[in-house]
C-alpha positions as CSV (number, residue, x, y, z in Angstrom):
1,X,-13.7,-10.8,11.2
2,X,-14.0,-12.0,14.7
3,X,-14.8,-9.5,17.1
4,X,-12.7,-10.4,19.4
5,X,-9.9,-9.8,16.7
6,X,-11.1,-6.6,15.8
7,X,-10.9,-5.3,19.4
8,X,-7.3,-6.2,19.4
9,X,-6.4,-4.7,16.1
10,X,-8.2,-1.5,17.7
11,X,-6.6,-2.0,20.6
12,X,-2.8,-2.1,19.4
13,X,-3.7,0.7,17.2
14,X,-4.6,3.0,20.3
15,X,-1.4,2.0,22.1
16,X,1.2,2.7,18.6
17,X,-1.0,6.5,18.9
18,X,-0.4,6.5,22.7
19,X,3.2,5.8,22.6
20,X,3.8,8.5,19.2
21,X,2.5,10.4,21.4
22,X,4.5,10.1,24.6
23,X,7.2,9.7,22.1
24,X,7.1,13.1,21.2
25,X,7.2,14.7,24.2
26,X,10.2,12.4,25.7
27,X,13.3,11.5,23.7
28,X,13.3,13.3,21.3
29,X,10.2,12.0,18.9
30,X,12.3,9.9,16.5
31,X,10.4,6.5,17.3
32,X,7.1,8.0,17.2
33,X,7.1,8.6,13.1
34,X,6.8,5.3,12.4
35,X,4.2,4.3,15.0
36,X,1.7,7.4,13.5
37,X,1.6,5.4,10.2
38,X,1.6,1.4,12.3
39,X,-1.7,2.6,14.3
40,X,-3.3,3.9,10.9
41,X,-3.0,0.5,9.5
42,X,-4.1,-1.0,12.2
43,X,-6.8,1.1,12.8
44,X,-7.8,0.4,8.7
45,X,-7.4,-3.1,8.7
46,X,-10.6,-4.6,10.4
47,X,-12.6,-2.1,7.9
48,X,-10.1,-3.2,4.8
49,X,-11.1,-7.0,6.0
50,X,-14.4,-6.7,6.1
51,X,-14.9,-4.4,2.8
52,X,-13.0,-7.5,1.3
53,X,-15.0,-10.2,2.9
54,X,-18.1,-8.0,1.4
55,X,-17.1,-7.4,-2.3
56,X,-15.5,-11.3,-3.0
């Protein structure tokens, strides 16, 4: 994966933890459940790409 790309997945991943995480402490937290589990994945994917691009 480009480099480039795998700042950006890093990147958005960072800012989904950021905003669960100001979620929680304004509004009430309901919106920051499903951003825990978006940043995960976006965090996993580069690695998930390239241990893909390695075994096939």
């Amino acid at each position: 994966m480009n480099p480039a790309l795998t700042f950006l997945f890093y990147l958005a991943a960072v800012v989904c933890f950021g905003l669960a995480a100001a979620g929680g402490r304004v509004g009430g937290g309901r919106a920051s459940v499903g951003l825990v589990p978006l940043g995960l994945a976006l965090w996993l994917f580069p690695a998930l790409w390239a241990a893909g691009v390695a075994a096939f």
